[in-house]
C-alpha positions in Angstrom: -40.0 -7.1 81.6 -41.9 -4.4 80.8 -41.1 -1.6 77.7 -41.0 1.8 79.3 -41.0 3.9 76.1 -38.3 6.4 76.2 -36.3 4.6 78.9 -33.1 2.5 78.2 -31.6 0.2 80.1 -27.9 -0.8 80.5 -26.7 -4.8 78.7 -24.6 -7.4 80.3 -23.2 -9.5 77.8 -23.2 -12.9 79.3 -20.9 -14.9 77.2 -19.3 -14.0 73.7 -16.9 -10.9 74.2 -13.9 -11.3 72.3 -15.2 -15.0 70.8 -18.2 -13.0 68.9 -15.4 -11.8 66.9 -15.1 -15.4 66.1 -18.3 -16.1 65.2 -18.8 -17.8 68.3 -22.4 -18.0 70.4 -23.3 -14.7 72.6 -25.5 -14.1 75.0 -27.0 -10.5 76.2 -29.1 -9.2 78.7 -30.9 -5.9 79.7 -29.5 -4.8 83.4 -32.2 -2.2 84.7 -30.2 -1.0 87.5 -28.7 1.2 84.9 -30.6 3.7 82.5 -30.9 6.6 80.7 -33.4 8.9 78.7 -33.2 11.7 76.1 -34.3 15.1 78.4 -34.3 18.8 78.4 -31.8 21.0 80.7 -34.5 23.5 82.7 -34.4 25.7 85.0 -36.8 23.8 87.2 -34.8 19.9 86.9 -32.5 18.9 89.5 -29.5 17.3 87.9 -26.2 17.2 87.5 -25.7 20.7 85.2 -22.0 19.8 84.6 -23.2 16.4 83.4 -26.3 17.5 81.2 -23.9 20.1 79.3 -21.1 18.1 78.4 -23.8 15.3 77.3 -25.1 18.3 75.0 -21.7 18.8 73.3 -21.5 15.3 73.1 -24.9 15.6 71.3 -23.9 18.4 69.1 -20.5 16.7 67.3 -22.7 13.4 67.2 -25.2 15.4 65.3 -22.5 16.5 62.8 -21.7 12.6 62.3 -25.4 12.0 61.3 -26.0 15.0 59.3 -22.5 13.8 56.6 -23.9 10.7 56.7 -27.4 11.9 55.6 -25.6 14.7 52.9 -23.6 11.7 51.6 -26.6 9.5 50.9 -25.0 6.5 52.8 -27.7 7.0 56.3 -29.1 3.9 56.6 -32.1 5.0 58.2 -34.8 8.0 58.1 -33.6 10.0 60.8 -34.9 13.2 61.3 -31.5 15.2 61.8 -33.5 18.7 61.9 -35.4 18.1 64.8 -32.2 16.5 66.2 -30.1 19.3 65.9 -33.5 21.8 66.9 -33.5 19.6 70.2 -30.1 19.8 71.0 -30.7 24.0 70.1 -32.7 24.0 73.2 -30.3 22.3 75.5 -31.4 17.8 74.5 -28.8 15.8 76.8 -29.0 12.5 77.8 -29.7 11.9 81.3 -28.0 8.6 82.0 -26.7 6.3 85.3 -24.8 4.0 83.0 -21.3 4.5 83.4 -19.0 5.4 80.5 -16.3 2.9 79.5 -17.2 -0.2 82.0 -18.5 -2.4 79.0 -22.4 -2.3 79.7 -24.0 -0.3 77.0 -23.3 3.5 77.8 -23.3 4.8 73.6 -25.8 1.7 73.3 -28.4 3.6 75.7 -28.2 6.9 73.9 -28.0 5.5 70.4 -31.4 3.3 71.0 -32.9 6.3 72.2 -32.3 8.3 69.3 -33.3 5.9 67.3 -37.0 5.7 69.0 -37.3 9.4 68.6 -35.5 10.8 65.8 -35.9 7.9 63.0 -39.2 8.0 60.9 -41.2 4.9 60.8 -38.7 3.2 63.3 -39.3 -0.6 64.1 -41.6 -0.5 67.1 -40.2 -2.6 70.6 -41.5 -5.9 70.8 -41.4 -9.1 71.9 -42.4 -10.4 68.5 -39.7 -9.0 66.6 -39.2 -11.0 63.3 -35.7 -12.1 63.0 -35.4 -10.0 59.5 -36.4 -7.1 61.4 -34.1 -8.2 64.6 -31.1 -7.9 61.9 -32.0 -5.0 59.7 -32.3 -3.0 63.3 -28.4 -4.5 63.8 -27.3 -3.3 60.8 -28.5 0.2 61.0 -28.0 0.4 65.1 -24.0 -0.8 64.2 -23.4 2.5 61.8 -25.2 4.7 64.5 -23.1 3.7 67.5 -19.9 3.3 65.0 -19.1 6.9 65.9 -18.5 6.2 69.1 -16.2 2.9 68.8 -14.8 3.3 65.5 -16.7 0.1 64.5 -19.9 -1.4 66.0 -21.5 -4.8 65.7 -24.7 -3.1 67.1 -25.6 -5.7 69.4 -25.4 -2.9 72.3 -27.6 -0.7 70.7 -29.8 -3.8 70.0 -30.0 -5.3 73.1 -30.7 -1.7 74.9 -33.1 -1.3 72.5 -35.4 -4.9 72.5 -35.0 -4.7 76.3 -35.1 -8.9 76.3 -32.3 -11.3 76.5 -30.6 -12.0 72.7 -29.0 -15.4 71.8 -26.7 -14.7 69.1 -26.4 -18.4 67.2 -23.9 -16.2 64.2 -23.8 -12.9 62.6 -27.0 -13.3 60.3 -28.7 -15.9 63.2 -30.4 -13.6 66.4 -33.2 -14.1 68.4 -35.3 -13.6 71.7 -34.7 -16.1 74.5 -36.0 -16.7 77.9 -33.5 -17.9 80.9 -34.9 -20.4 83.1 -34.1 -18.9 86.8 -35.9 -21.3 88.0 -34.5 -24.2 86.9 -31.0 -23.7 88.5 -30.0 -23.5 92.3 -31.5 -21.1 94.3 -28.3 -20.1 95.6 -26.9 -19.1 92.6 -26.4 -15.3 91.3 -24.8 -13.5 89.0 -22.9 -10.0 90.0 -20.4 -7.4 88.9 -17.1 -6.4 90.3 -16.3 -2.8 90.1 -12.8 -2.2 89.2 -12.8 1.6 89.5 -11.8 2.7 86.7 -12.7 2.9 82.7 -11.4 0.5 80.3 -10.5 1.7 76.4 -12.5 -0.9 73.8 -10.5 0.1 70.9 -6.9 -1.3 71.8 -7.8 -4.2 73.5 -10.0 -5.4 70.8 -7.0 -4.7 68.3 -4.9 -6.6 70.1 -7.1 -9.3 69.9 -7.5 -9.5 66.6 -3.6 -9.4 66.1 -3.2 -12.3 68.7 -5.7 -14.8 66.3 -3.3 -13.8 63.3 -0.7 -16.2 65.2 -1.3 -19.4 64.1 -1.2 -21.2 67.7 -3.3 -18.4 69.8 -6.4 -18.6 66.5 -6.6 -22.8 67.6 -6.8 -22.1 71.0 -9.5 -19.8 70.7 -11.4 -22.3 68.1 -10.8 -25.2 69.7 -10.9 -23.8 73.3 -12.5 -20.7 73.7 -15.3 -21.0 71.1 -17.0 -24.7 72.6 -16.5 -23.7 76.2 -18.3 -20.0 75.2 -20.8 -21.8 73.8 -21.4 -24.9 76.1 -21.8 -21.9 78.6 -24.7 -20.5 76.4 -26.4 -24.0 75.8 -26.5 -25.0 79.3 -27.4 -21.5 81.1 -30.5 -21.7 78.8 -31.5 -25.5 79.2 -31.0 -24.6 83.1 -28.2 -27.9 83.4 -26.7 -26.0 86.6 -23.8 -28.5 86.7 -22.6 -28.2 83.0 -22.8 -24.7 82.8 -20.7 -24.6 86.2 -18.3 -27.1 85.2 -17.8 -25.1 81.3 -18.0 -22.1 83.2 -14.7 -22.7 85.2 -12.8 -23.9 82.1 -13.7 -20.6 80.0 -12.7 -18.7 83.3 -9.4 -20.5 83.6 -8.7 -20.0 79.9 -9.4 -16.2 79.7 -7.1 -16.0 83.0 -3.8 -17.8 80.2 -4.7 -16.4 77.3 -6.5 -12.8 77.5 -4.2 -11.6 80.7 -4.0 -8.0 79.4 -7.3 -7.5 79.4 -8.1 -8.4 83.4 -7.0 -5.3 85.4 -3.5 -6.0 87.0 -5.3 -5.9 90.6 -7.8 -8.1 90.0 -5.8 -11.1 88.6 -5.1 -12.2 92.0 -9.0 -12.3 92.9 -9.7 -14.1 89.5 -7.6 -16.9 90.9 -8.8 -17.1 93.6 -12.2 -17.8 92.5 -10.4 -20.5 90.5 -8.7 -22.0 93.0 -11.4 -22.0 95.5 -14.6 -22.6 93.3 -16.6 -19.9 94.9 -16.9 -17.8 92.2 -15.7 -17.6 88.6 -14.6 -14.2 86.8 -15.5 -12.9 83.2 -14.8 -9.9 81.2 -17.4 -8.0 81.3 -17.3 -6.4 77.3 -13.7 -5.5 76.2 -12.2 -5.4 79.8 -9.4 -3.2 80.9 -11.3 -1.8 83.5 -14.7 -1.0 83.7 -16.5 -4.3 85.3 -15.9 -7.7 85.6 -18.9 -10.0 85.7 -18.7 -13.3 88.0 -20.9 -16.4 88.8 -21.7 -18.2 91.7 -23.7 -21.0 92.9 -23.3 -19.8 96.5 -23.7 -16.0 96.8 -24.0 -15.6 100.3 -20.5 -17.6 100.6 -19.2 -16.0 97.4 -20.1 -12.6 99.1 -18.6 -13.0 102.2 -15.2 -14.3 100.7 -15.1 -11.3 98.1 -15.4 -9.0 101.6 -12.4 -10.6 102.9 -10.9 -9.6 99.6 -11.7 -5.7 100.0 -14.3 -6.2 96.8 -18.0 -5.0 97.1 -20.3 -6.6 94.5 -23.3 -5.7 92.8 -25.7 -8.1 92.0 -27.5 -8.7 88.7 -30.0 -11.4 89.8 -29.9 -13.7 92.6 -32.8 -14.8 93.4 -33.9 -17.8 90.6 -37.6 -17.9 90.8 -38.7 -16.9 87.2 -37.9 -16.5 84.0 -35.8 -14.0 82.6 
């Protein structure tokens, strides 16, 4: 893929949500079909003005955020909050097609942006990233995008930023990785599901995190979650189509019983479905709620054509496996 400076793409994470928080594997994606890039409100750009304002206020109290964390001395990079705040004087906004709240990398976008053109002596986007680098650009991307979550493990950011799939092995272990396409069926695809409406990170994730203080719910997702999540990972990559479809259905079938509030009400029907018919598997895609889901197939023409029945358009994210991601 190649880096268009300036331009930022929207993430899938494949496999981790909810387990990261675990420690578990994770694997993310860049999804071109979405984007965005830092741009100027004129007279002579076609846009949507309502849009490109509100994205400017957005800009303005986001500012504030940067500028106490500068005055306080706890910034963790050398961002240049004067020619920020100069920008956003003459009308900066970010002109974006990811959507807000549907768990593919909206804040991550903008705050990779910002960091490109506003930090001094920022780490330059490359293939070749050294893993030191790869985590001292987490650290500083997870207090950038905080303001927008509450907390950030600035893998969004990071992923938007690198524009190449990460494999996450643990917190301090992160690094570039290609996915065979063409080592898996030819059929196969992966898509999202569009539930129509946003989902809220902050809640669900806290609800989460008070589930694995029960004793009973934490084993499951060690002894359950975690190895399916991760089989997922580890097969996906060495392109074993049958083990990653057969791990693939567990992890589905497990997020159905134990993470129920976080797949839209509506859409728990589909979800079994898939299950029950093999067609298709569901996902969260991010914290769920709403937003997207993401599903897998290993026949998307069939997979399609049932999901029609169903009253669900998809959107594909790659179906055709001929190269390497």
């Amino acid at each position: 893929m190649k880096n268009r400076s300036g331009i930022f793409y929207a993430k899938i994470l494949l496999f981790g949500e909810y387990s990261i928080l675990c420690d578990s594997m994770g694997l993310t994606i860049p999804y071109t079909h979405f984007r965005g890039e830092l741009s100027f409100i004129r007279d002579d750009k076609y846009t949507d003005y309502d849009f490109a304002v509100s994205s400017n206020r957005l800009l303005r109290e986001y500012a504030a955020y940067i500028r106490k964390l500068k005055d306080d001395g706890t910034l963790l990079c050398d961002f240049n909050i004067d020619a920020f705040e100069n920008d956003i004087n003459h009308s900066l906004y970010f002109e974006s097609t990811i959507p807000q709240g549907y768990g593919i990398g909206s804040s991550g976008a903008l705050v990779a942006a910002l960091y490109e053109k506003y930090v001094v002596g920022h780490i330059s986007q490359s293939k070749r990233i050294p893993k030191e680098e790869i985590l001292k650009l987490k650290h500083i991307f997870s207090q950038l995008e905080s303001y927008f979550h509450g907390t950030s493990s600035g893998m969004d950011p990071l992923n938007c930023y690198v524009k190449h799939p990460l494999l996450i092995h643990n917190k301090k272990d992160i690094c570039m990785v290609g996915i065979p396409r063409n080592k898996h069926d030819d059929n196969g695809a992966i898509f999202l599901i569009n539930t129509g409406n946003p989902g809220k990170t902050g809640p669900l994730v806290n609800l989460f995190l008070d589930n694995c203080k029960i004793d009973d719910y934490m084993s499951r997702v060690r002894e359950q979650m975690i190895p399916l999540n991760d089989a997922c990972i580890k097969s996906l990559i060495k392109g074993e189509t049958k083990k990653f479809f057969s791990s693939l259905r567990e992890l589905s079938g497990f997020l159905y019983e134990n993470l129920s509030p976080m797949i839209p009400e509506t859409f728990k029907k589909i979800w079994r479905y898939g299950l029950e018919s093999q067609t298709f598997y569901l996902k969260l895609c991010g914290s769920g709620g709403g937003g997207f889901l993401l599903g897998f197939t290993d026949d998307f023409e069939k997979a399609k054509a049932e999901l029609r029945t169903l009253d669900v358009e998809i959107i594909p994210v790659y179906k055709t496996l001929k190269e390497t991601l």
